[in-house]
Every structure is written in C-alpha cells, then in structure tokens.
C-alpha atoms as an extended CHARMM CRD file, in Angstrom:
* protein
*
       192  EXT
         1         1  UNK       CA             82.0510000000      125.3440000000       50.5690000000  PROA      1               0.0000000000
         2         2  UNK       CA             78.5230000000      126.5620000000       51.0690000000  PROA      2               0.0000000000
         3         3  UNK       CA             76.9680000000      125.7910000000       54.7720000000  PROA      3               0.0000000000
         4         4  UNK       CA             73.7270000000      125.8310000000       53.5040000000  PROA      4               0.0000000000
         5         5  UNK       CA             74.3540000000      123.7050000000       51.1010000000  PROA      5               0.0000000000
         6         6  UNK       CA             75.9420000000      121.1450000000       53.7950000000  PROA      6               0.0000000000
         7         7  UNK       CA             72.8730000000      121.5880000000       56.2910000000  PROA      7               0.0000000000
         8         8  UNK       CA             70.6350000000      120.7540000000       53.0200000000  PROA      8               0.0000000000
         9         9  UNK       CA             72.6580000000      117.5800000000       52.3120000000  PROA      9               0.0000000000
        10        10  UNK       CA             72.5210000000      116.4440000000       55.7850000000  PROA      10              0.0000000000
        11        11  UNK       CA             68.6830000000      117.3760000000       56.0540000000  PROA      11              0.0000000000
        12        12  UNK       CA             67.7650000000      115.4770000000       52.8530000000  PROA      12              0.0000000000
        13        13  UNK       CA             69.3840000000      112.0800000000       54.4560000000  PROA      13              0.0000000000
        14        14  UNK       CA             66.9100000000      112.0410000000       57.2740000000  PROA      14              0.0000000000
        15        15  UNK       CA             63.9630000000      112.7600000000       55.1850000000  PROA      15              0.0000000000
        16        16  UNK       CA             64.8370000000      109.9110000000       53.0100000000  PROA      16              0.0000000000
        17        17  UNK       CA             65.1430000000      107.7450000000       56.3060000000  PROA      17              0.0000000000
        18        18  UNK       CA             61.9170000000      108.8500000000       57.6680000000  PROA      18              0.0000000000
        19        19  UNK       CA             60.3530000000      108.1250000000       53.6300000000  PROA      19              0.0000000000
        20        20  UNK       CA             61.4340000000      105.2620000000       54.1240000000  PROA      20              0.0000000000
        21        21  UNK       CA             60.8800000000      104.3070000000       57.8810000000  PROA      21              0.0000000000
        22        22  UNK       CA             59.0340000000      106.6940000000       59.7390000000  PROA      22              0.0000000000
        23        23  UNK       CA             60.8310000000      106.6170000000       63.0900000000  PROA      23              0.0000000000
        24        24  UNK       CA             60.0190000000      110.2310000000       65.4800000000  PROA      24              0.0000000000
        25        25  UNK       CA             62.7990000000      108.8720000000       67.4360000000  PROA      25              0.0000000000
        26        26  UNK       CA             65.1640000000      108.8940000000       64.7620000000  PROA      26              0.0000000000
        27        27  UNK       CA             63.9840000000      111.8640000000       63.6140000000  PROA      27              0.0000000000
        28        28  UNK       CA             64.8530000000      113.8390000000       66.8000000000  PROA      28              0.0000000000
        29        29  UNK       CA             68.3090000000      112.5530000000       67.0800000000  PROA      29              0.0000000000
        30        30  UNK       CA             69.2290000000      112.9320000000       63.4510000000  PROA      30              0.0000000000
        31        31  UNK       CA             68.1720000000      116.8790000000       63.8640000000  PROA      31              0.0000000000
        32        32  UNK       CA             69.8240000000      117.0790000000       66.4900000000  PROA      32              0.0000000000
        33        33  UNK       CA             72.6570000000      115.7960000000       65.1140000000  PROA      33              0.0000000000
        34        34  UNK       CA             72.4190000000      117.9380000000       61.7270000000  PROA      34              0.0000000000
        35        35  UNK       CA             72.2900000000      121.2670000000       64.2670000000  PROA      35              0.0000000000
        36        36  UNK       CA             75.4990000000      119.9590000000       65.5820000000  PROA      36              0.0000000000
        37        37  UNK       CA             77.2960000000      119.8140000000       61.7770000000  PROA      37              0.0000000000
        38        38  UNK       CA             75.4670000000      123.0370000000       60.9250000000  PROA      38              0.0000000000
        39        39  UNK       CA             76.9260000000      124.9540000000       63.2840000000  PROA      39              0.0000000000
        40        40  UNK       CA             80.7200000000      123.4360000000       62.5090000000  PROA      40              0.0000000000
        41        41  UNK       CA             79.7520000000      123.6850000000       58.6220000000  PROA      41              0.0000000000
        42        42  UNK       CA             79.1530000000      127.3260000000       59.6920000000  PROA      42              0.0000000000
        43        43  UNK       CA             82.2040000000      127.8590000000       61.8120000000  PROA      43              0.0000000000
        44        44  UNK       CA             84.6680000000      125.4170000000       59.8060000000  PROA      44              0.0000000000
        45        45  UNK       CA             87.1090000000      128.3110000000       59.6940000000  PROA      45              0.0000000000
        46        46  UNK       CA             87.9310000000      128.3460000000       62.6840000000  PROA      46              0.0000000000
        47        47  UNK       CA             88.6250000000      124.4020000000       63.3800000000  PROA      47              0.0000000000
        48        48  UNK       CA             91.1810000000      121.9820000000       61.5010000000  PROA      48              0.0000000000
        49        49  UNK       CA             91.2880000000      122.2110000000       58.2580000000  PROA      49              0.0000000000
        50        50  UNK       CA             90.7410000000      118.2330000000       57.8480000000  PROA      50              0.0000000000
        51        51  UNK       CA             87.1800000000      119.3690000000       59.0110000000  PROA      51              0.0000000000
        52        52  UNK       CA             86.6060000000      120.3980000000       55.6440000000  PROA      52              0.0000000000
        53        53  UNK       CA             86.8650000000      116.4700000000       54.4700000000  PROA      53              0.0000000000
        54        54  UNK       CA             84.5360000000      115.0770000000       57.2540000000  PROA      54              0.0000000000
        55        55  UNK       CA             81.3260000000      117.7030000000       56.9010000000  PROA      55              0.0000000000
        56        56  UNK       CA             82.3380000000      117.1260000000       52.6140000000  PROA      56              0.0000000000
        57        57  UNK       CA             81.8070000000      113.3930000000       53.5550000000  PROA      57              0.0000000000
        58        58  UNK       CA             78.9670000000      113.2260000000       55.9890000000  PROA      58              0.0000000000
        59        59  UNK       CA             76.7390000000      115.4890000000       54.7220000000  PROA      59              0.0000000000
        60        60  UNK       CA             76.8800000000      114.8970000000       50.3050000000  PROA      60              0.0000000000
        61        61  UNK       CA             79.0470000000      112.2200000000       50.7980000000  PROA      61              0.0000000000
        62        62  UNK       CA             76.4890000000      110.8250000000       53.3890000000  PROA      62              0.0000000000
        63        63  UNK       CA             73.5320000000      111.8110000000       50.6180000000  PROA      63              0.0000000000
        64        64  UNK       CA             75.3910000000      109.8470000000       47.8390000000  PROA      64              0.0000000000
        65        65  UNK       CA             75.3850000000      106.5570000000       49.7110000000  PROA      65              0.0000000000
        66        66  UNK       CA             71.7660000000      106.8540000000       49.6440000000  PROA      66              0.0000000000
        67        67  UNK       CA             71.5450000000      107.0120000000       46.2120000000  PROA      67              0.0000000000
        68        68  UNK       CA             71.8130000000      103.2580000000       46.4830000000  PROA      68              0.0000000000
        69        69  UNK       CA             68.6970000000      103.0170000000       47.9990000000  PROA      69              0.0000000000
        70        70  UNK       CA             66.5560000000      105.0380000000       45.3310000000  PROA      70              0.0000000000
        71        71  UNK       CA             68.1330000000      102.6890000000       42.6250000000  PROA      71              0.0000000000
        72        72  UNK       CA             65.4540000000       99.8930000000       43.2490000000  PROA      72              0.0000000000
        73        73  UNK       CA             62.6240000000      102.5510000000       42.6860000000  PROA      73              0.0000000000
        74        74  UNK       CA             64.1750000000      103.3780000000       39.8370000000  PROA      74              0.0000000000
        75        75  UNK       CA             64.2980000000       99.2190000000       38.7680000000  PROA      75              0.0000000000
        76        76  UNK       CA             68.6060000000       99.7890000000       38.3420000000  PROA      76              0.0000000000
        77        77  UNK       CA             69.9030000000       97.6310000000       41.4070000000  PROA      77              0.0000000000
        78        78  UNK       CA             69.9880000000       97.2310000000       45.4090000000  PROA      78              0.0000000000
        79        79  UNK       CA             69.6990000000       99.3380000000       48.5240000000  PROA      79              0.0000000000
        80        80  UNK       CA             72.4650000000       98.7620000000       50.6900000000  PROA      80              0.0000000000
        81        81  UNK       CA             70.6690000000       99.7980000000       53.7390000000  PROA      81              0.0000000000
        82        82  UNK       CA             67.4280000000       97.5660000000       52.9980000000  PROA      82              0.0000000000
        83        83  UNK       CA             69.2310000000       94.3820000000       52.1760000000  PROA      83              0.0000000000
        84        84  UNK       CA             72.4950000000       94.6280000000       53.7340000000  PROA      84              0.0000000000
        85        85  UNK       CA             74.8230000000       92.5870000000       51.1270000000  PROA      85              0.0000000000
        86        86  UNK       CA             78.2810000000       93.3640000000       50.2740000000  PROA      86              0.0000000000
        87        87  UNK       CA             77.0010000000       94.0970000000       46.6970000000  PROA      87              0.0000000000
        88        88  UNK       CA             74.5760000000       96.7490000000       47.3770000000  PROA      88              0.0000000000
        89        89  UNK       CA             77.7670000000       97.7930000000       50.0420000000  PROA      89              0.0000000000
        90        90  UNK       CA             79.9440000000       98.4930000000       47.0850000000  PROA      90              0.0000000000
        91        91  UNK       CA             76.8100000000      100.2070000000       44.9750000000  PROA      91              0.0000000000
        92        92  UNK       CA             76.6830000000      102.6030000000       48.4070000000  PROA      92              0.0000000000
        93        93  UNK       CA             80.1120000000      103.3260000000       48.3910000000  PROA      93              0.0000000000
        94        94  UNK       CA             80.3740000000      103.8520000000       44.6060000000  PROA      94              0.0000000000
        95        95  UNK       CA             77.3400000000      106.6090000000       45.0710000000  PROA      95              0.0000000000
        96        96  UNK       CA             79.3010000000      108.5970000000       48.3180000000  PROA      96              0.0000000000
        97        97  UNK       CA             82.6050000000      108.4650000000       46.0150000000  PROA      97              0.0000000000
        98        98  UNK       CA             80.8820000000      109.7940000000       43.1470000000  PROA      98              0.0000000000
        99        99  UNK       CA             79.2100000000      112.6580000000       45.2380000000  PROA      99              0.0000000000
       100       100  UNK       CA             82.2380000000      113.5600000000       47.2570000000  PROA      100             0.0000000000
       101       101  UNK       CA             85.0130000000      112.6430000000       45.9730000000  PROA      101             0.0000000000
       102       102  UNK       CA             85.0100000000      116.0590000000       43.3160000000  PROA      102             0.0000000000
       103       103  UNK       CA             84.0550000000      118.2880000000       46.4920000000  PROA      103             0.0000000000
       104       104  UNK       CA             86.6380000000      117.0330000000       48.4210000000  PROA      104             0.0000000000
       105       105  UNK       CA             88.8360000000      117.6300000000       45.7390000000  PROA      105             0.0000000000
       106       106  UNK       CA             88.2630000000      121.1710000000       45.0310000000  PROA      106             0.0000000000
       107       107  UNK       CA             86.7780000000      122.6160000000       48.6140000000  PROA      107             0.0000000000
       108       108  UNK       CA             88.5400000000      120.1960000000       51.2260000000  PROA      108             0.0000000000
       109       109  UNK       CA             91.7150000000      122.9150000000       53.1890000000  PROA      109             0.0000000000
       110       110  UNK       CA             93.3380000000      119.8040000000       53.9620000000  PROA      110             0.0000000000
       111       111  UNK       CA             93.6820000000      118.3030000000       50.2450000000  PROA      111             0.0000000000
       112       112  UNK       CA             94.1970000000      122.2750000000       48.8420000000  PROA      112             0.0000000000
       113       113  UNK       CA             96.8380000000      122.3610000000       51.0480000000  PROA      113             0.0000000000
       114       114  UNK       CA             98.0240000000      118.8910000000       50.4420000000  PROA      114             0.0000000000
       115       115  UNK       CA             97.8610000000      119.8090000000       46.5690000000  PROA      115             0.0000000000
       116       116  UNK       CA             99.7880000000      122.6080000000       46.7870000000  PROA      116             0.0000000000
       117       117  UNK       CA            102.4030000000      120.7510000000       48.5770000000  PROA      117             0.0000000000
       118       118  UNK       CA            102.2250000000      118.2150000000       45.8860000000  PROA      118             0.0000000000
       119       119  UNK       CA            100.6910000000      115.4600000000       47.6280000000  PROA      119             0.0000000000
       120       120  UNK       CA             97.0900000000      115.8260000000       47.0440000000  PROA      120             0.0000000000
       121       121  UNK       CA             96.2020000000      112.7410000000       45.1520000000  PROA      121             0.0000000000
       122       122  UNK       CA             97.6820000000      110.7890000000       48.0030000000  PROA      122             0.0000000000
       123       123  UNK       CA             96.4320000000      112.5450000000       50.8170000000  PROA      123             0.0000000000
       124       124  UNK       CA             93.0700000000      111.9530000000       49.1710000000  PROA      124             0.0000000000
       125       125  UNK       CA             93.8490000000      108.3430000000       48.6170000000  PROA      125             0.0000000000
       126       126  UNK       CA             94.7510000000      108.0970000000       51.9860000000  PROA      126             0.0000000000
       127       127  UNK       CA             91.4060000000      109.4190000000       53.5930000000  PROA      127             0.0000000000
       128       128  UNK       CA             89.5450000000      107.4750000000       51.1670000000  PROA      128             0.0000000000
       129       129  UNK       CA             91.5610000000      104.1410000000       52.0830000000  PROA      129             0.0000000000
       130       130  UNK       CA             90.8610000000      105.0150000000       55.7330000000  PROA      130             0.0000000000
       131       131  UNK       CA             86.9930000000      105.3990000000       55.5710000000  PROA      131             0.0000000000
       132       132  UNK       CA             86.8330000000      102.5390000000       52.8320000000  PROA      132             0.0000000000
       133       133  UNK       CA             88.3310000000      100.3950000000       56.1270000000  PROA      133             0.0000000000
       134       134  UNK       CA             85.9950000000      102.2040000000       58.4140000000  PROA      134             0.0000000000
       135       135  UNK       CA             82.7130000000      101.5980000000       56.3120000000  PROA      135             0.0000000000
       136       136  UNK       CA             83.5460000000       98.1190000000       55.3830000000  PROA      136             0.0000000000
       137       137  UNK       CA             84.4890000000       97.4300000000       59.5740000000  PROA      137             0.0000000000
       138       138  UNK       CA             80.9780000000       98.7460000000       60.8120000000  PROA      138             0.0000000000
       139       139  UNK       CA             79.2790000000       97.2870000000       57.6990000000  PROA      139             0.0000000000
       140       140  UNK       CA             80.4000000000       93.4110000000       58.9420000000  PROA      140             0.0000000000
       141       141  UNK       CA             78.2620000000       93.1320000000       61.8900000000  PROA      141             0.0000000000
       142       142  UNK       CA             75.3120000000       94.8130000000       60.3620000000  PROA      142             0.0000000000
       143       143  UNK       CA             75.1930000000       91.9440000000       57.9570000000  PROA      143             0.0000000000
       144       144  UNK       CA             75.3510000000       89.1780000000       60.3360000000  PROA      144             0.0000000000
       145       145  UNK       CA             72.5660000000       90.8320000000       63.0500000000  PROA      145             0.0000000000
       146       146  UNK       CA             68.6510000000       89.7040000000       62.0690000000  PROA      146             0.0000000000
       147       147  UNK       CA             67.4170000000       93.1650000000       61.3980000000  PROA      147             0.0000000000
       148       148  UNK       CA             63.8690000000       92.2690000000       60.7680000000  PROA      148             0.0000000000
       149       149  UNK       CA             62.7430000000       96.1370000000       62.0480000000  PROA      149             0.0000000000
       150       150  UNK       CA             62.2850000000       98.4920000000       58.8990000000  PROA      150             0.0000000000
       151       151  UNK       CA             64.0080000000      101.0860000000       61.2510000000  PROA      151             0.0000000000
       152       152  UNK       CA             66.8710000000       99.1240000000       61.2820000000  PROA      152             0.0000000000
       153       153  UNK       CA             68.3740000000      101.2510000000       57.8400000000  PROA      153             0.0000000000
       154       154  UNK       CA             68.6210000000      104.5520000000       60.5450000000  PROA      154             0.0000000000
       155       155  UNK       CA             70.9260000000      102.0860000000       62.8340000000  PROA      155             0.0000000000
       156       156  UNK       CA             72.5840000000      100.7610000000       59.4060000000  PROA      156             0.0000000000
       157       157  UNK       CA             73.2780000000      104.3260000000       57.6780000000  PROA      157             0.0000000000
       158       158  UNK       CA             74.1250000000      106.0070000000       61.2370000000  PROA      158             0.0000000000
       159       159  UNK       CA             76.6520000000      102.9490000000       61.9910000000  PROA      159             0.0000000000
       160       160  UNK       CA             78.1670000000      103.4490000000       58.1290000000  PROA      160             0.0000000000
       161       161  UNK       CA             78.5160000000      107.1880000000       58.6330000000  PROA      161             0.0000000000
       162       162  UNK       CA             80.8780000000      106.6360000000       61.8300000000  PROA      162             0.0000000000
       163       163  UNK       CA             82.4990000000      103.9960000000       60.6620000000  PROA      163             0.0000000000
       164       164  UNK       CA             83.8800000000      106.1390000000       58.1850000000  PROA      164             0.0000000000
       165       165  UNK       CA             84.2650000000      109.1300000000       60.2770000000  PROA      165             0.0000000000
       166       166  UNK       CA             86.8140000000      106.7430000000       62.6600000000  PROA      166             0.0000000000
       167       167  UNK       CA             88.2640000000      105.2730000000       59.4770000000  PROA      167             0.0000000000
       168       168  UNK       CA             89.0920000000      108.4990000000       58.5550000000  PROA      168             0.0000000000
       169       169  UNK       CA             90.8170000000      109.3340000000       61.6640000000  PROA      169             0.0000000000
       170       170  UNK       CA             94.1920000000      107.0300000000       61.2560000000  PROA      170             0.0000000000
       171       171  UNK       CA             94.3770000000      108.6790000000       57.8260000000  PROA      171             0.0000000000
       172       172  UNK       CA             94.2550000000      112.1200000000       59.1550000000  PROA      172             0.0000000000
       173       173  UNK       CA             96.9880000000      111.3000000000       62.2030000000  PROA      173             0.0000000000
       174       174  UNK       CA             99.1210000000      109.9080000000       59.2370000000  PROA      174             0.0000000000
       175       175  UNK       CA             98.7890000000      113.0680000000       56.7350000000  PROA      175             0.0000000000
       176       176  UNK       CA             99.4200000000      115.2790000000       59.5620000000  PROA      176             0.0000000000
       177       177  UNK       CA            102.5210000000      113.4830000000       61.4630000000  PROA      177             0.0000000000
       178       178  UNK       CA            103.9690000000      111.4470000000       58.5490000000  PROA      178             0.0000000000
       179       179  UNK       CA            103.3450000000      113.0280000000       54.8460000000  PROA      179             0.0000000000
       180       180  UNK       CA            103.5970000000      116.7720000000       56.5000000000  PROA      180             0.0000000000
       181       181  UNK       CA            106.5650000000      116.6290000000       58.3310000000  PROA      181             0.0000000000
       182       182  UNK       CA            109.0680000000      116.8830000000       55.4090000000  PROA      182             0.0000000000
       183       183  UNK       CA            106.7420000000      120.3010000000       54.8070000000  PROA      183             0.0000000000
       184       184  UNK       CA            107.8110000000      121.5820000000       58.2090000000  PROA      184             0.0000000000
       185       185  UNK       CA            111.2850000000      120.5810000000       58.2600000000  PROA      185             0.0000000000
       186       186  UNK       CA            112.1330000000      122.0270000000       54.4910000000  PROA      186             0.0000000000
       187       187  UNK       CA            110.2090000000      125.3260000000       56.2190000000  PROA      187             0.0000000000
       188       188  UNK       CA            112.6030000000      125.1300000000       59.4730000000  PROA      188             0.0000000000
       189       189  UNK       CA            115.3340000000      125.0190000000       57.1150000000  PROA      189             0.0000000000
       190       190  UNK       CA            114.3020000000      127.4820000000       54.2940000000  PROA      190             0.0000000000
       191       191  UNK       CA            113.7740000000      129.8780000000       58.0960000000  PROA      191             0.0000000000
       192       192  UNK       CA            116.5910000000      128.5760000000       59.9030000000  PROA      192             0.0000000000
C-alpha cells in the first residue's frame, strides 16, 4: 500500500470539491485533514492493522464515491452529492465499492490476516455491511435538510465519509472480539 498514492487519493477529493464549489474554508480543513491521514498512511505500520481498511476506504474509496458526481458531465447519470437522492446514493456507493473493494482485498493487514485464517470474505463482508449502515445513517438527514448552498456537497461528502468510518467501527469490534477469538483459543491450545 503506497502512501503516496493514499495522500494523492485524498488530495484529488478536495480538488474536485473546490471544482466544484470553491470554498477556502473547506479547503483549509480538508488539508488539514489529508496531513492528518498522510502521516498515518505513512506510519500505518505501526498502528492496528484494521487501519489498513479505513485509509483503503477514505482516501480511493473516498475518490470512487465521487465518481458519481463526474457521471453527469459525462451525460451517464446523477451526482449523489449535488442532488442528494437515494438513487444517485446507491450510484456513490457502487463507485467507492468498485474502487476499494479490490485494494482492500489484496493490501488491507486486517482482511490478509483474516484470509489466511480463512475468514476473509466475511470479514470483508462484515466491514462493508458496517459502513453500508454508516453511509446510508448520515446520508438520511442530508436528504431531508434544504441545502440550497453549492458548498453544501463538502458538508454532504465529509458527513458520508464518517458515517462510514463509525459504521465501520461495530464491524471492526466484532472481527476482533467475535470471529478472532476461536484464532486465539486454537493458538492457546496448539501452545498450551
């Protein structure tokens, strides 16, 4: 997993935001906030493994849910974070899946691990299920609030990018308490 290549994707997301509503405010606090996952995309060795599956998801997987907003340039469909429906919702989430669900895959610790303990495609299921909930919770009241300010899509994608983070936190509690423990105990008793 390539730092630079995490900074880039992070980077990338707030130049699209500021293409598409210049904001200097927005712009400070997003680089501020891409500093802060450059320097754990940098040092990700030395934190949790399950680290590996939230910079994988913030920063491409962050990238591909804006992929639903260059589709109506393009003339192909809706941008989630312009018009706020549940159908452009699901055209976001099918772009962030189909950007980071292969990385994950191959570069998250957590799901190598997982994989090699034979439970990888349900560890990733489980993550995904968990920021699925996550997005779709902080997505609700962003669809009921008037958001008549074009700035409003740097609210919208920053409240879709923690929603998913905290969505993804139940998931990671469950993989670590629930689905590894059997790991640990066949260890204590392969040891013991």
């Amino acid at each position: 997993m390539n730092p630079i290549f995490l900074t880039l994707c992070a980077s990338l997301q707030v130049a699209i935001l500021y293409v598409t509503a210049e904001w200097m405010t927005g712009v400070a606090f997003s680089t501020a906030l891409v500093a802060v996952l450059a320097m754990f995309a940098f040092t990700r060795e030395h934190w949790d493994a399950h680290l590996d599956m939230v910079l994988l998801m913030v920063a491409p997987g962050g990238l591909g849910m804006m992929l639903a907003m260059l589709l109506p340039h393009l003339g192909m469909g809706p941008a989630c974070h312009v018009q706020r429906t549940w159908t452009s919702y699901w055209v976001m989430t099918a772009g962030m899946l189909f950007v980071s669900v292969p990385l994950c895959w191959k570069y998250a610790r957590c799901i190598q691990q997982a994989r090699r303990d034979g439970y990888g495609g349900r560890a990733l299921l489980l993550d995904l299920l968990g920021m699925q909930a996550g997005m779709s919770l902080a997505h609700l009241p962003v669809t009921l609030l008037p958001m008549t300010d074009p700035r409003s899509v740097w609210l919208h994608h920053g409240v879709m990018l923690s929603g998913m983070l905290l969505g993804m936190l139940p998931s990671m509690l469950v993989l670590r308490f629930w689905v590894g423990r059997p790991t640990r105990q066949r260890a204590d008793l392969v040891s013991g």
